[in-house]
LOPA-775191 format. One record per residue (C-alpha): residue number from 1; residue in one letter; x, y, z. Coordinates in steps of 0.02 Angstrom, whole numbers, plus 32768, in hexadecimal, padded with zeros to 4 digits. Each point is the difference from the previous one (the first is absolute). Last residue first. Layout:
// residues N
{seq=NUM	type=A	east=X	north=Y	up=Z} $
...
This chain:
// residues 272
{seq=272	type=X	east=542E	north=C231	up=CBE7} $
{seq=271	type=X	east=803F	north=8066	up=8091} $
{seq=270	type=X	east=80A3	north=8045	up=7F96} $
{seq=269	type=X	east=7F83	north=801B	up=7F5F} $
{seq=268	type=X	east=7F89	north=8074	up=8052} $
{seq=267	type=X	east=80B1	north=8068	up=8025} $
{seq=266	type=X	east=803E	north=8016	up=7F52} $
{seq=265	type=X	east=7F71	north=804A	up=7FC6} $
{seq=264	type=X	east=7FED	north=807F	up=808A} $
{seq=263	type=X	east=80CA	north=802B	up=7FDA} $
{seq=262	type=X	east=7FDD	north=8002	up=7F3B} $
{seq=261	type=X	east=7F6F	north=8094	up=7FF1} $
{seq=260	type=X	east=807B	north=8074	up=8069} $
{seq=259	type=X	east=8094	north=7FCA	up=7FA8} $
{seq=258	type=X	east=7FB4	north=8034	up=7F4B} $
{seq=257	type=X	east=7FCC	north=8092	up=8048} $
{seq=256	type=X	east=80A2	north=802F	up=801F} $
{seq=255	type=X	east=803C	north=7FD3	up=7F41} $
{seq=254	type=X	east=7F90	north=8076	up=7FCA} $
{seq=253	type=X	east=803A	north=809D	up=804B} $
{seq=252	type=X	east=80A3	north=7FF0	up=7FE2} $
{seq=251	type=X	east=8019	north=8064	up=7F5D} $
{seq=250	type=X	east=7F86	north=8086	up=805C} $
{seq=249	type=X	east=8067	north=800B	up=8081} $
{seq=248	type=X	east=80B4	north=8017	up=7F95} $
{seq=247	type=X	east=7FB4	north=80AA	up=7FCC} $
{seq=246	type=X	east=804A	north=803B	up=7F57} $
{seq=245	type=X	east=8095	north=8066	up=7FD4} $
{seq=244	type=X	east=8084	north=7F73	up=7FDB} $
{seq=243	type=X	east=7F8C	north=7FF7	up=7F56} $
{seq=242	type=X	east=8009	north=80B7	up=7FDE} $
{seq=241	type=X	east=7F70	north=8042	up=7F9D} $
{seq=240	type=X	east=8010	north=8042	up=7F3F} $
{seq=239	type=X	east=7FED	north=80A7	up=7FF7} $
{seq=238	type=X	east=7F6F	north=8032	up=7F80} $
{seq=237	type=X	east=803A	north=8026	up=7F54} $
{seq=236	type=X	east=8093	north=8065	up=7FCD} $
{seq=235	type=X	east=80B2	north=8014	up=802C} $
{seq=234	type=X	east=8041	north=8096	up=803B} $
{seq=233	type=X	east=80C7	north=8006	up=7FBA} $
{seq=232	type=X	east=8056	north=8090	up=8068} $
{seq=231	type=X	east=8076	north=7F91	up=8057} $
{seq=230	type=X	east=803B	north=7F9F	up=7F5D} $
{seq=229	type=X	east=7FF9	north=80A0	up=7F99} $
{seq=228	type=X	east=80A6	north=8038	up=806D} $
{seq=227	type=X	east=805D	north=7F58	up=8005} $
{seq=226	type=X	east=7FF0	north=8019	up=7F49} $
{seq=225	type=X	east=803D	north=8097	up=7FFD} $
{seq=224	type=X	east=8083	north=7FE9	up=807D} $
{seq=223	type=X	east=8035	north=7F68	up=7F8D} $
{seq=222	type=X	east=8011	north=8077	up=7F78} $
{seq=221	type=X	east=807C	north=8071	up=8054} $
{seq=220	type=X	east=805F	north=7F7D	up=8042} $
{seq=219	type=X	east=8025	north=7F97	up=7F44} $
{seq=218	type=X	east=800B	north=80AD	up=7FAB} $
{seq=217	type=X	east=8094	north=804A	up=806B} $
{seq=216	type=X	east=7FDC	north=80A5	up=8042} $
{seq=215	type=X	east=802C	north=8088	up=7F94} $
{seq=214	type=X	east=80B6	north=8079	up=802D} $
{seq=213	type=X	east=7FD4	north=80A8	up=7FFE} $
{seq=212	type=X	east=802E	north=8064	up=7F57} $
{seq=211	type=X	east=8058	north=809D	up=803F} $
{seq=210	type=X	east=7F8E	north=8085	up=7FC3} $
{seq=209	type=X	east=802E	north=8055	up=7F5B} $
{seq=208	type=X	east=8084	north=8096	up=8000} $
{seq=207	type=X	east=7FC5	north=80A9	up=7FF9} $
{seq=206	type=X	east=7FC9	north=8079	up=7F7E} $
{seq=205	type=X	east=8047	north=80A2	up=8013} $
{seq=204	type=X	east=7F70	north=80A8	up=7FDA} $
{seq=203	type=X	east=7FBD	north=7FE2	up=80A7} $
{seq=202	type=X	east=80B8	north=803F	up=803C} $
{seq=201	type=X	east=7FFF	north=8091	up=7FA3} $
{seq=200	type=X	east=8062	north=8047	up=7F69} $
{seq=199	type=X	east=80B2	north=800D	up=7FBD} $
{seq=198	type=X	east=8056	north=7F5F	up=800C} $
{seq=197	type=X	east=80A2	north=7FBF	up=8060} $
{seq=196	type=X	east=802E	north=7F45	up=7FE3} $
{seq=195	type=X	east=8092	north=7F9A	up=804A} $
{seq=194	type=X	east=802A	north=7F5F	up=7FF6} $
{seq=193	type=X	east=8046	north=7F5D	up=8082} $
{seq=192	type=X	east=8051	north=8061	up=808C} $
{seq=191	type=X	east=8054	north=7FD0	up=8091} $
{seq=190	type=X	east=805A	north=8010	up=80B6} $
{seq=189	type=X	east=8064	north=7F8B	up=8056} $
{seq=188	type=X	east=7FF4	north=7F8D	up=8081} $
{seq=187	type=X	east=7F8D	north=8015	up=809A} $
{seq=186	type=X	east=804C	north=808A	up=8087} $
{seq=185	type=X	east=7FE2	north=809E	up=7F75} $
{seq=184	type=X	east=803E	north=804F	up=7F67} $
{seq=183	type=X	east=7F95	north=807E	up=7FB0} $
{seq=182	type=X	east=7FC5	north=7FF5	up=7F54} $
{seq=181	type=X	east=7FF8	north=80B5	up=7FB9} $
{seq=180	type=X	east=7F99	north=805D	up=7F87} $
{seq=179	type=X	east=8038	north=80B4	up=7FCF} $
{seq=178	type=X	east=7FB0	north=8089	up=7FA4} $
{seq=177	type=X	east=804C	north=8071	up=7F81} $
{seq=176	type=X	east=7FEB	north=80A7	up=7FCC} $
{seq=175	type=X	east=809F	north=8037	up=803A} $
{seq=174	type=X	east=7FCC	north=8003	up=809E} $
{seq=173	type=X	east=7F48	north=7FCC	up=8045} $
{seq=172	type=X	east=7FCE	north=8041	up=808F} $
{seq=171	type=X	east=7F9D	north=7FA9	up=8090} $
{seq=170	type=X	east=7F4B	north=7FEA	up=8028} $
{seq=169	type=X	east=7FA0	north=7FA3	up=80A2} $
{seq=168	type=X	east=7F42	north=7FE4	up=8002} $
{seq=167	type=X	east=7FE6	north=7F6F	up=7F88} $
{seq=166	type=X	east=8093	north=8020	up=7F94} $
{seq=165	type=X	east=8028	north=809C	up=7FCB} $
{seq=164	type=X	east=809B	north=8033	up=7F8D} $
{seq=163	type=X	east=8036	north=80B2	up=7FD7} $
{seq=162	type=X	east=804B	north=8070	up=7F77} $
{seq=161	type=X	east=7F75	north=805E	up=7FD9} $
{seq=160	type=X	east=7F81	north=7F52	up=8027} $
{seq=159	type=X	east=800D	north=7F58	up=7FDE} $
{seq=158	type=X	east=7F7D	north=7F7B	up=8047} $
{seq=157	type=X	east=8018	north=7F4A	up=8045} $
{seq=156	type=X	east=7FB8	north=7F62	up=7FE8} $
{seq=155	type=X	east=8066	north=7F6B	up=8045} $
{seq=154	type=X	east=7FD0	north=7F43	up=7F9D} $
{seq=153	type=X	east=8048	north=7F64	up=8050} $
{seq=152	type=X	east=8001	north=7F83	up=7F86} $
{seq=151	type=X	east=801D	north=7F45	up=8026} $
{seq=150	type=X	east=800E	north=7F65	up=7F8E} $
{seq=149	type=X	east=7FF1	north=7F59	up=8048} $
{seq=148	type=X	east=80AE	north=7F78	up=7FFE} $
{seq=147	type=X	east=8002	north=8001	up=80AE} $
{seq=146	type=X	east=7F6C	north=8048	up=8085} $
{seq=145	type=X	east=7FA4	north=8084	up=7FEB} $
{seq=144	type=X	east=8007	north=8089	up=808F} $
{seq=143	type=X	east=806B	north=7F9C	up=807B} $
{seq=142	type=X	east=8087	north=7FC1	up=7F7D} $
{seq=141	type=X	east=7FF9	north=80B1	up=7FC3} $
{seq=140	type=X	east=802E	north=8049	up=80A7} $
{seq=139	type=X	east=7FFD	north=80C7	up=7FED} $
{seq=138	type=X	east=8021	north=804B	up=80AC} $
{seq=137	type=X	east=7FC2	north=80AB	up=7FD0} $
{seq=136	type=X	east=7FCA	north=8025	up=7F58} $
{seq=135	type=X	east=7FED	north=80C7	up=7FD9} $
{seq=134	type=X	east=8098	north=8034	up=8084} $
{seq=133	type=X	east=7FED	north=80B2	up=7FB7} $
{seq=132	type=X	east=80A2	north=807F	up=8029} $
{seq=131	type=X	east=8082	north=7FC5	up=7F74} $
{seq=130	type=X	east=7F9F	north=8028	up=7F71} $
{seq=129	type=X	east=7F9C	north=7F5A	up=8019} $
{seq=128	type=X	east=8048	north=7F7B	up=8098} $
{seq=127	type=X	east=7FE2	north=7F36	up=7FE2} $
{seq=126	type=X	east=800F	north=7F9E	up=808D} $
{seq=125	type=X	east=8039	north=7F4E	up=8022} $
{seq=124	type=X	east=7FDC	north=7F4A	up=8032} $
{seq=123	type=X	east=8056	north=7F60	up=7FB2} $
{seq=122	type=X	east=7FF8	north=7F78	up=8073} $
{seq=121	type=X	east=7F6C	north=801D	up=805C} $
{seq=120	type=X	east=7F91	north=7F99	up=7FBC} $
{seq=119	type=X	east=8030	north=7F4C	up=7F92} $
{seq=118	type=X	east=8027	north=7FB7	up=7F60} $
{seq=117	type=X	east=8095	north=8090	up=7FD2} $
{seq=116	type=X	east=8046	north=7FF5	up=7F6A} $
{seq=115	type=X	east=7F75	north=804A	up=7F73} $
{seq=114	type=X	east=7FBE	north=8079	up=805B} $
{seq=113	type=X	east=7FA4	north=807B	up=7F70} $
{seq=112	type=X	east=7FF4	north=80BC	up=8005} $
{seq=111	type=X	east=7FC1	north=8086	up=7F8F} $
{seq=110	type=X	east=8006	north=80B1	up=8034} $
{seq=109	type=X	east=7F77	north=805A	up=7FAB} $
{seq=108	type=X	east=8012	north=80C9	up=801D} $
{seq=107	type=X	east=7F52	north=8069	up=7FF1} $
{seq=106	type=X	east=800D	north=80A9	up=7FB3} $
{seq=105	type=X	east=7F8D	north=80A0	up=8027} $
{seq=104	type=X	east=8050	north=8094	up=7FBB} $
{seq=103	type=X	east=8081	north=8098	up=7FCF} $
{seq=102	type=X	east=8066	north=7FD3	up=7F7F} $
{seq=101	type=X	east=80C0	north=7FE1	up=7FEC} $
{seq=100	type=X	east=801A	north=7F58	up=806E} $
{seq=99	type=X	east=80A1	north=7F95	up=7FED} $
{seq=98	type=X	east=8011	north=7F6F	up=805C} $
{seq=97	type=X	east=80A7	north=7FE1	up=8069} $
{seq=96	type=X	east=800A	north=7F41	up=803E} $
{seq=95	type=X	east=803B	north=7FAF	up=809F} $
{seq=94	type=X	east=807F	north=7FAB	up=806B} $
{seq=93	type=X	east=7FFB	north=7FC6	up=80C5} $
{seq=92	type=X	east=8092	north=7F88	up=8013} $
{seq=91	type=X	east=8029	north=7F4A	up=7FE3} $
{seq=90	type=X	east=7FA7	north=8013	up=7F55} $
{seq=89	type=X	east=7F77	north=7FBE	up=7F9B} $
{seq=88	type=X	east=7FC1	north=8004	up=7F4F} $
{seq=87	type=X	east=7F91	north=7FAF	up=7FB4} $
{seq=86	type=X	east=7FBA	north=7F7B	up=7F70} $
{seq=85	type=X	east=7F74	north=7F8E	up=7FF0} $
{seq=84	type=X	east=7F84	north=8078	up=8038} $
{seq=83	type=X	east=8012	north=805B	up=7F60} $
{seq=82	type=X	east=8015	north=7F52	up=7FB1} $
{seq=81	type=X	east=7F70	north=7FCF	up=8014} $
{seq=80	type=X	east=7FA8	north=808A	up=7F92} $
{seq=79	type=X	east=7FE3	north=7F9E	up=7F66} $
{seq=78	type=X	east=7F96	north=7F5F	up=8067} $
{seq=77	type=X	east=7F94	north=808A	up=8054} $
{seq=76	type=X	east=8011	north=801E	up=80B2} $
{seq=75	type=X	east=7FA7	north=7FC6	up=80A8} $
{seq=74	type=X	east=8077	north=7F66	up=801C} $
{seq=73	type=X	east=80BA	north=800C	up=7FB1} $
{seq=72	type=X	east=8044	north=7F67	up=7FB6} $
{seq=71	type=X	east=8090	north=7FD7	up=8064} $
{seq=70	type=X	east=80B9	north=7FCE	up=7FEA} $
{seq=69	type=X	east=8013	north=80A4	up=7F92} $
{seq=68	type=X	east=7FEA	north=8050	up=80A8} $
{seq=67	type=X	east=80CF	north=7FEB	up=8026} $
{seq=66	type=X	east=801C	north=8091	up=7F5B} $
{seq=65	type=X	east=805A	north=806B	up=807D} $
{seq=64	type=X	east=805B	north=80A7	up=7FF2} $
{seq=63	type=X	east=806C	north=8031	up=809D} $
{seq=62	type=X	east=802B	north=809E	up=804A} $
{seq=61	type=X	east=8017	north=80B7	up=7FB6} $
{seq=60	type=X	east=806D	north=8026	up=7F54} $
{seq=59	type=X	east=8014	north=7F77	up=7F99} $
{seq=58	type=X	east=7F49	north=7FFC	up=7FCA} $
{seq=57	type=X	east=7FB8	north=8090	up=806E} $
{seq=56	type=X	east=7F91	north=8050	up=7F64} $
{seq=55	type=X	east=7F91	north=7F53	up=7FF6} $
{seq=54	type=X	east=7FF3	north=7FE6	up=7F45} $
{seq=53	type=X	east=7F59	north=8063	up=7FE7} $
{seq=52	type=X	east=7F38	north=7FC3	up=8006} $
{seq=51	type=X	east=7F96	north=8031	up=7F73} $
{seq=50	type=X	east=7F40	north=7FF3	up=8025} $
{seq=49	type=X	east=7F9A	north=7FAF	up=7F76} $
{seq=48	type=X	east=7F93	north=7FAE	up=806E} $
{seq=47	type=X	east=803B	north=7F4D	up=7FE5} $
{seq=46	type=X	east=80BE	north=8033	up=8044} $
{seq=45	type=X	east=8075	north=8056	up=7F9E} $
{seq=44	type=X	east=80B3	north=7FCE	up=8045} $
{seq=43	type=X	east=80A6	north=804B	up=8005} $
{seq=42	type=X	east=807F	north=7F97	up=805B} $
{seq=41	type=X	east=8004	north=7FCD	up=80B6} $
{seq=40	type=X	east=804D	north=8022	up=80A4} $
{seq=39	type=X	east=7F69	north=8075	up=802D} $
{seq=38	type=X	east=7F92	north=8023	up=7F5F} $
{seq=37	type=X	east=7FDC	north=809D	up=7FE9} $
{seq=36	type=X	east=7F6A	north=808A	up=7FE5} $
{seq=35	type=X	east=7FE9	north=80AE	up=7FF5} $
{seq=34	type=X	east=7F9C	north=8085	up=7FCA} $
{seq=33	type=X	east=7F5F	north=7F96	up=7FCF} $
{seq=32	type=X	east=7F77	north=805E	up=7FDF} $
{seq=31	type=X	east=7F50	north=7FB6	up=8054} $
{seq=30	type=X	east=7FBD	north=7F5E	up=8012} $
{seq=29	type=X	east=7F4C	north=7FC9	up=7FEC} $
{seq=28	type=X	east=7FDC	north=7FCF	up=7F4F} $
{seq=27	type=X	east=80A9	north=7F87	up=7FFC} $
{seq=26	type=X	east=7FEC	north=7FC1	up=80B2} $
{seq=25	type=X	east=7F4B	north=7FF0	up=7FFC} $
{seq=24	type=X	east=8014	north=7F7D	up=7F60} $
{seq=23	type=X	east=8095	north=7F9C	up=8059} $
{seq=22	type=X	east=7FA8	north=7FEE	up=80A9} $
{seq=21	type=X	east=7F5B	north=7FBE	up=7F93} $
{seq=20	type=X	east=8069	north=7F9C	up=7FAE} $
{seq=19	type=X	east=804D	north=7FBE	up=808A} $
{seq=18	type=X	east=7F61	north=7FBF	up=8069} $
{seq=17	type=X	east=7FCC	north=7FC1	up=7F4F} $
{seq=16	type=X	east=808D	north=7F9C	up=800E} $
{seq=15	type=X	east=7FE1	north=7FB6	up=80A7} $
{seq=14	type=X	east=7F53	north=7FF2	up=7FF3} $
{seq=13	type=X	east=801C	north=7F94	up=7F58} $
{seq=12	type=X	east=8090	north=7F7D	up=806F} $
{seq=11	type=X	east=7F76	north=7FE1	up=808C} $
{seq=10	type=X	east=7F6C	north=7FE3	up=7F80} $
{seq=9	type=X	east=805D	north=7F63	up=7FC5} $
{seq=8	type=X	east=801B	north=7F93	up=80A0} $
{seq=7	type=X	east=7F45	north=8058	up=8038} $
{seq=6	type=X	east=7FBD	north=7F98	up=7F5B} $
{seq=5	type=X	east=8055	north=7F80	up=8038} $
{seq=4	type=X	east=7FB5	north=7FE9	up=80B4} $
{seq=3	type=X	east=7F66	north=802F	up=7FBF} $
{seq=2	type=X	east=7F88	north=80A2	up=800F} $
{seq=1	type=X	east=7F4E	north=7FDE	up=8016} $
């Protein structure tokens, strides 16, 4: 049976092997990396090996922020905080131009992390591919994970003679780039934490570990147990009677016969 303390110390182990694990496929799995940044940041190689650029926008487009250093980042490793640590916003709709040179499958990573907001619907926008593909529509991290926890949205996407298709729609590609764009909407501004394009499929990306759900308290959970084995407990030997249970007649019984025998009695003494 698993104790109270030993749970206190299996929690932490899960955890990390839960990374590991993440960390391990991520390295076998992925594919060619053609490009990679770090939004409002510097240059970075995270725990995989991947080498992420000084954001190509600094001083050009928007606003750099290092705000998420507040936090430590849920979902990620310890190294790679700070690409969710760091973005870049802007009061308008601004993007990025990837180049692409080979025909393919390729899978972009956009990596996202609300670290301001502590509620929905504060921060909502849409994020348009090659100028003709809205690939995340209405993207509200708060809503999808909360603050402080990493989130990826992975697109796949093919390239072909000169020609994008995703899902069932395709559009050219000029100057053999590509173009990712955070569109301004009603809800603040839009953002970006890090950006990742690969060469491969989308099986071939690990993804980001479960959000860890928060455990009952120990104290509640263990007196539902017990409260549980209480009712099921049978106990053994023959059921012992209920004293309240039995006939009040028979109890009774002798004390009216003791009347009867004492009212003849008592009258042959009266005519004495």
């Amino acid at each position: 049976m698993i104790t109270r303390n030993m749970r206190l110390y299996l929690k932490p182990i899960l955890c990390f092997l839960m990374l590991l694990v993440y960390c391990f496929d991520y390295v076998t799995g992925i594919g060619g990396v053609i490009y990679a940044i770090n939004a409002g940041g510097e240059a970075h190689t995270d725990s995989f090996g991947v080498r992420y650029e000084k954001d190509p926008l600094h001083g050009k487009v928007g606003t750099a922020s290092d705000y998420g250093k507040r936090l430590l980042i849920g979902r990620a490793p310890a190294n790679d905080h700070i690409l969710y640590q760091t973005e870049r916003y802007h009061h308008s709709t601004f993007g990025y131009d990837i180049p692409i040179n080979e025909d393919g499958d390729y899978v972009m990573i956009l990596k996202f992390c609300e670290v301001y907001f502590n509620a929905p619907n504060m921060k909502v926008f849409d994020v348009v591919l090659n100028g003709d593909h809205t690939v995340v529509p209405d993207l509200d991290i708060y809503d999808r994970v909360g603050n402080g926890n990493a989130h990826d949205e992975y697109i796949p996407f093919t390239v072909n003679n000169g020609r994008l298709y995703y899902n069932e729609e395709e559009s050219d590609i000029r100057g053999g780039k590509i173009r990712v764009e955070f569109i301004k909407g009603y809800r603040d501004n839009p953002k970006v934490n890090a950006i990742c394009v690969i060469k491969g499929l989308l099986e071939d990306v690990p993804k980001l570990p479960p959000i860890p759900s928060e455990a009952e308290p120990e104290e509640y959970r263990d007196e539902v147990e017990d409260k549980k084995s209480a009712k099921n407990r049978r106990p053994s030997g023959p059921r012992t009677p209920d004293p309240y249970s039995i006939d009040d007649s028979s109890v009774m019984l002798p004390v009216f016969v003791a009347i009867g025998a004492f009212i003849p009695l008592l009258f042959c003494l009266c005519k004495l």
